[in-house]
C-alpha positions as CSV (number, residue, x, y, z in Angstrom):
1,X,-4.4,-3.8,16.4
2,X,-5.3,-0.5,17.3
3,X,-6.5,2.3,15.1
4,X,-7.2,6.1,15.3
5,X,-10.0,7.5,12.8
6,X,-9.4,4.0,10.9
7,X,-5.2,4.8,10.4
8,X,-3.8,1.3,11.7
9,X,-1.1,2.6,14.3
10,X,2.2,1.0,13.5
11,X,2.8,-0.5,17.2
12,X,0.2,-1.9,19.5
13,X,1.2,-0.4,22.8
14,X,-0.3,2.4,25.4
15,X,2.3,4.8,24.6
16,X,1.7,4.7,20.6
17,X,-2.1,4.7,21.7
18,X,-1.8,8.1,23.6
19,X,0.4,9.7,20.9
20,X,-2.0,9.1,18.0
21,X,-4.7,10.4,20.5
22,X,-3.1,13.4,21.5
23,X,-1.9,14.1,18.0
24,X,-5.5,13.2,16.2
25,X,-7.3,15.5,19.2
26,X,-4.8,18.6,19.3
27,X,-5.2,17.9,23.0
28,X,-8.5,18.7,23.0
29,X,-9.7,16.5,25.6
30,X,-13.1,17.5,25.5
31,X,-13.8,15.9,22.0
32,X,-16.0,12.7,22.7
33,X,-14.1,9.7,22.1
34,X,-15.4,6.6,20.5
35,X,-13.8,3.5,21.6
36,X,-14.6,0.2,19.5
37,X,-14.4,-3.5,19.3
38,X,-15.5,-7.1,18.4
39,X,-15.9,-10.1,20.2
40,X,-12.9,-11.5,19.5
41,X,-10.7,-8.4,20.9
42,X,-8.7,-8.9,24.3
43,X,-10.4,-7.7,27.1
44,X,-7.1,-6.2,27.7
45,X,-6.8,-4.3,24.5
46,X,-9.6,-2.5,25.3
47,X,-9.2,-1.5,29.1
48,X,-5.8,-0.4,27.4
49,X,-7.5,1.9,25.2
50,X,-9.5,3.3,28.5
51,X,-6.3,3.7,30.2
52,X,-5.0,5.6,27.3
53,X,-7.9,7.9,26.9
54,X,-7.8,8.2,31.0
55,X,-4.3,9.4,30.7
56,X,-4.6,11.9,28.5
57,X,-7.8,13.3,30.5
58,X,-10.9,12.4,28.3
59,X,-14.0,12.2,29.9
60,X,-16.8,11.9,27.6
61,X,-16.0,7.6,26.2
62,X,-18.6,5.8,24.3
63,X,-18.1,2.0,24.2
64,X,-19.0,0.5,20.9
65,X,-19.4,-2.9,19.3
66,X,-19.1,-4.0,16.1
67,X,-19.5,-7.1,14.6
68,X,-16.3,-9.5,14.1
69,X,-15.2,-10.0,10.2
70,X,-15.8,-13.1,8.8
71,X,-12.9,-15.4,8.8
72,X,-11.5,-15.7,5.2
């Protein structure tokens, strides 16, 4: 599931992706944007979330890992 400054978006599509982006930036496209994930996301979730901020014009993307929660 995707998430913009940790608010779980309600659908997990591109077009929910750049709407919480635009909305959370102002369309500021200069902010820095931090992309993030575990090893057990999609590989395709995240070159979605590329796509999204490539889209909408960002430039300055940081990849991030983090580690995977624990399985309950």
């Amino acid at each position: 599931a995707y998430s913009v400054n940790n608010q779980l978006l309600p659908k997990n599509d591109l077009t929910s992706l750049m709407e919480a982006l635009q909305k959370e930036s102002n369309g500021d496209t200069n902010l820095p944007l931090s992309i993030s994930a575990d090893g057990k996301t999609p590989h395709q979730s995240v070159i979605t979330a590329m796509d999204a901020a490539g889209k909408l014009g960002f430039s300055h993307l940081r990849m991030t890992t983090v580690e995977a929660a624990p399985a309950s």
